[in-house]
C-alpha atoms as one frame of an Amber mdcrd trajectory, in Angstrom:
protein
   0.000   0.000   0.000   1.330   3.914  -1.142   1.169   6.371   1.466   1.299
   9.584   0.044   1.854  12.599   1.983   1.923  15.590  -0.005   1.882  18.840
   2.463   4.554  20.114   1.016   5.481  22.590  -1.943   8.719  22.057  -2.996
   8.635  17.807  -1.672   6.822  14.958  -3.147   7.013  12.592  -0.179   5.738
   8.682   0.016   5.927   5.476   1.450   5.124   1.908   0.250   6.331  -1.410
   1.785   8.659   0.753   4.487  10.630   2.232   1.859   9.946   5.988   2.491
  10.837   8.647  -0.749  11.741  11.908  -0.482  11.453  13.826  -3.670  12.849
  17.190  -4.136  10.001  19.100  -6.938  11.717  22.276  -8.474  12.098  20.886
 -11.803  11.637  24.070 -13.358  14.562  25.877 -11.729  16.726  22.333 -11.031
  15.705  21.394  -7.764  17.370  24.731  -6.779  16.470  24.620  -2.757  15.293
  27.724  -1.138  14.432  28.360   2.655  11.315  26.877   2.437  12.604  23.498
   0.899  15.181  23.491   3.415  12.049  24.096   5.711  10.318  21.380   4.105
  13.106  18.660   4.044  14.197  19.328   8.099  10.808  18.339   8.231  10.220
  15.652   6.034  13.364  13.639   7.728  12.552  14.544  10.951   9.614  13.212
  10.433   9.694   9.885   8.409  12.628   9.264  10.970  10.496   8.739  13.724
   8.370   6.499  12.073   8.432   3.250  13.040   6.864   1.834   9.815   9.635
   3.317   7.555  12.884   1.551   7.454  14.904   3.458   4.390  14.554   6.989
   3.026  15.052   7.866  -0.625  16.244  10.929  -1.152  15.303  11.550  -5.005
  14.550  14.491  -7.641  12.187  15.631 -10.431  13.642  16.145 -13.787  17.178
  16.746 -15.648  18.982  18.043 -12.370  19.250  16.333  -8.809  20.185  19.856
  -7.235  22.013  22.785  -9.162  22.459  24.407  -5.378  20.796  27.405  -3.956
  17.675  29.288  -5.756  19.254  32.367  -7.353  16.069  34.215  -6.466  16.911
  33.340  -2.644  20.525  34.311  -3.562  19.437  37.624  -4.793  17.764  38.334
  -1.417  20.415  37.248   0.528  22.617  39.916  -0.501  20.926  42.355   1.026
  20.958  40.430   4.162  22.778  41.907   7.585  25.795  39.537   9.063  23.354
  38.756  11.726  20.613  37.710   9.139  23.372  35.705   7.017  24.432  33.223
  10.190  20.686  32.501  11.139  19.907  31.884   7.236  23.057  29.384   7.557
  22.475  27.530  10.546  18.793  26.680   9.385  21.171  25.092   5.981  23.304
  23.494   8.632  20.549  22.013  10.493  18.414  20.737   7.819  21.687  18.873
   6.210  22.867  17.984  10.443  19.017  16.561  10.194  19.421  14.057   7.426
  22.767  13.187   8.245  22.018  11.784  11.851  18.547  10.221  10.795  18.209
   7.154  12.174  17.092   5.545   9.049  19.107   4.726   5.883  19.306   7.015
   3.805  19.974   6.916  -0.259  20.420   9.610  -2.331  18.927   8.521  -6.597
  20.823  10.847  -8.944  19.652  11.140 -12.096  21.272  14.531 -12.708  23.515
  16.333 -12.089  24.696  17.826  -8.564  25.959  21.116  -7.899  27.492  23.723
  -4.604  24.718  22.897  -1.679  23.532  19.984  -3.809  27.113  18.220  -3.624
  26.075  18.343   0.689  22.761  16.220  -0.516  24.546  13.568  -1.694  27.271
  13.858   1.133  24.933  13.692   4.228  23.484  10.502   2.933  24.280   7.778
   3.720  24.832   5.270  -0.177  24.586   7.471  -3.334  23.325   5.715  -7.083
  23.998   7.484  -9.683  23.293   7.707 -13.586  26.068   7.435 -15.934  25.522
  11.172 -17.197  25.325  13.208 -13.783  28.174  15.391 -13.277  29.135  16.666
  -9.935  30.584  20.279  -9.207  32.086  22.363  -6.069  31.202  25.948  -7.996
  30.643  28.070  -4.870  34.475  29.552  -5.516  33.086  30.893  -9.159  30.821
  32.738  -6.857  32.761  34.311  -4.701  31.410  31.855  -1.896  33.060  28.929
  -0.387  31.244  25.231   0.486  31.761  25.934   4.238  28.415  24.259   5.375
  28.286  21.676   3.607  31.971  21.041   3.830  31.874  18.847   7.095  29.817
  15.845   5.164  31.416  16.497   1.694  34.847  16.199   2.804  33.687  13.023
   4.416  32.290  11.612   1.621  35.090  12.875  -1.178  37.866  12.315   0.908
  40.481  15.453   2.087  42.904  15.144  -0.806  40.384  15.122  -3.521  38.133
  17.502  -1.836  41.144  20.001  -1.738  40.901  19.877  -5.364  37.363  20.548
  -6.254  37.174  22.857  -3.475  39.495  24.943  -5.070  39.014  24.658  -8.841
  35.020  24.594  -8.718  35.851  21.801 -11.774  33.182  19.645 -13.417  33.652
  15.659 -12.968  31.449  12.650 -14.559  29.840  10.071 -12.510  32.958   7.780
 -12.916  35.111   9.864 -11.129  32.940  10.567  -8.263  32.684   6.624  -8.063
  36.681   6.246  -8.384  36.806   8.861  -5.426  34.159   6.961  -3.184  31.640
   9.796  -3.225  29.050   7.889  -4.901  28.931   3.948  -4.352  27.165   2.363
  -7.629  26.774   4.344 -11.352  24.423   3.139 -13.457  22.370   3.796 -16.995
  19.522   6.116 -16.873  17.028   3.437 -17.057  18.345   1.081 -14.626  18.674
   3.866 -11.550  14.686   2.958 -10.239  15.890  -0.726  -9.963  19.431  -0.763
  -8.489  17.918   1.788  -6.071  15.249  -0.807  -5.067  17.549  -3.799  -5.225
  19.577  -2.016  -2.543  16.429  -0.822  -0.631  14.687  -4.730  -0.596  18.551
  -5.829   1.248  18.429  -2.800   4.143  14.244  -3.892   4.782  15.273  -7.196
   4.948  17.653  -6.455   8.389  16.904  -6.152  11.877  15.651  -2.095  12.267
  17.265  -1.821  15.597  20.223  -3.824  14.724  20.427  -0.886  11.537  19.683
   1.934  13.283  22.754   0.664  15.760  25.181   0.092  13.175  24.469   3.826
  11.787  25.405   5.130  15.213  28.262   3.178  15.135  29.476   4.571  11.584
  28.965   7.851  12.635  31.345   7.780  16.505  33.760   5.058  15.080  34.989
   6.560  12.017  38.226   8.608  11.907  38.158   8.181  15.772  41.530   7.809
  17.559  41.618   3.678  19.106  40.911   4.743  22.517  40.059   2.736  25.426
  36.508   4.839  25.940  36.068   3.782  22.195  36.579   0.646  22.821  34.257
   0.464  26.185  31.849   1.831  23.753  31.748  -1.279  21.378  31.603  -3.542
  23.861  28.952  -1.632  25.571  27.514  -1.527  21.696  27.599  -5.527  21.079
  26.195  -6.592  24.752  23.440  -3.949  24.389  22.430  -5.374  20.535  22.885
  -8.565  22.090  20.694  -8.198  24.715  17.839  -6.639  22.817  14.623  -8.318
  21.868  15.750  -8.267  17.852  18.967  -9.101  18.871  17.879 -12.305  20.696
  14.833 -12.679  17.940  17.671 -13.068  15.214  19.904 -15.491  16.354  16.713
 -17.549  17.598  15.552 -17.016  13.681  19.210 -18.105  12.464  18.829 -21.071
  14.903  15.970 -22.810  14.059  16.110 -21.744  10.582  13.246 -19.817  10.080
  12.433 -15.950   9.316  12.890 -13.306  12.189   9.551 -11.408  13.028  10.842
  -8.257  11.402   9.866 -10.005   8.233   6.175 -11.309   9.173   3.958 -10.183
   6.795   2.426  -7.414   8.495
């Protein structure tokens, strides 16, 4: 059954069979996002993240272009803007890509265009990226005068700090097989197979314990580029007795035991 849940005007939002997607809807000016689509998709995540009957998110887009960046219109206005006016227009950025980045569900961004400036944090801040043989990816904020500084925590994550210093810099165009070379997107594929491998990965996450996902995203998140520590360490064990201990954890090993399908996958 399709849930559709369409209070928004710059989102197309749904969910069917716990796969939730997110659908950015400025075709017309490239998915350009303005304050109230940044409005829209702090709320959208929040949202679909506390709900217990989604288990993935697609993040997707309408037309030629996944994101070309900020609306120019919104651009325009923000010149005019005082310093003061500038750092809360910012932090409402920072929080809406701080939002998706720590929801507790997977998230996947579908690119079937191509990604530019604030779109380029998008893709970073989620958590597998798909993309389609002819999207090309671009840092262009420095042709602007500008510089990627919010979205630079999650892109330099994704891109890496050596390749990152590049693009940062240069604000040059690459293809869809670089940014897979470079590990910022994980599978490309031809325009008309992006709706499947997208599902085909979707259909493996649904098929794992919720809890046992939602952990391991928590994990990702505090264990990567952390020093070895003996807190960090603590940490994991604490992490492995608590999974352990849970009622999925114990469900799955009792499934893997006597060989039969854990109650996450009941027909519901």
């Amino acid at each position: 059954m399709q849930q559709n849940l369409n209070n928004y005007k710059s989102l197309l939002v749904t969910v069917e069979q716990h796969i939730a997607t997110v659908t950015l809807n400025r075709p017309e000016i490239r998915n350009a996002f303005n304050d109230e689509m940044i409005a829209e998709l702090t709320d959208a995540f929040k949202s679909l993240g506390a709900d217990d009957a989604v288990r993935v998110i697609v993040l997707a887009a309408a037309g030629k272009a996944f994101c070309a960046g900020a609306d120019l219109n919104w651009m325009r206005a923000m010149a005019d803007y005082s310093y003061e006016e500038n750092l809360a227009d910012a932090d409402k950025l920072a929080q809406m890509l701080k939002t998706i980045y720590e929801c507790p569900k997977p998230t996947i961004a579908a690119i079937q265009g191509d990604v530019y400036a604030g779109g380029m944090g998008l893709v970073a801040v989620c958590d597998v990226a798909i993309a389609v043989r002819i999207a090309n990816f671009c840092l262009s904020e420095v042709r602007l005068g500008l510089a990627p500084a919010t979205i630079s925590p999650y892109v330099i994550r994704a891109l890496g700090a050596r390749a990152s210093q590049r693009y940062f810099l240069s604000a040059e165009v690459f293809d869809a097989k670089k940014a897979r070379q470079l590990g910022f997107i994980h599978e490309r594929v031809s325009e008309e197979w992006l709706d499947e491998a997208v599902a085909a990965f979707c259909a493996k996450v649904v098929k794992n314990s919720p809890e046992a996902v939602k952990t391991c995203k928590r994990l990702l998140h505090e264990v990567a580029g952390a020093a070895i520590t003996d807190e960090l360490i603590a940490d994991t064990v604490k992490g492995i007795a608590d999974i352990r201990s849970s009622e999925q954890g114990k469900e799955g090993v009792q499934a893997f035991l006597q060989k039969r399908q854990p109650n996450w996958l009941v027909a519901e």
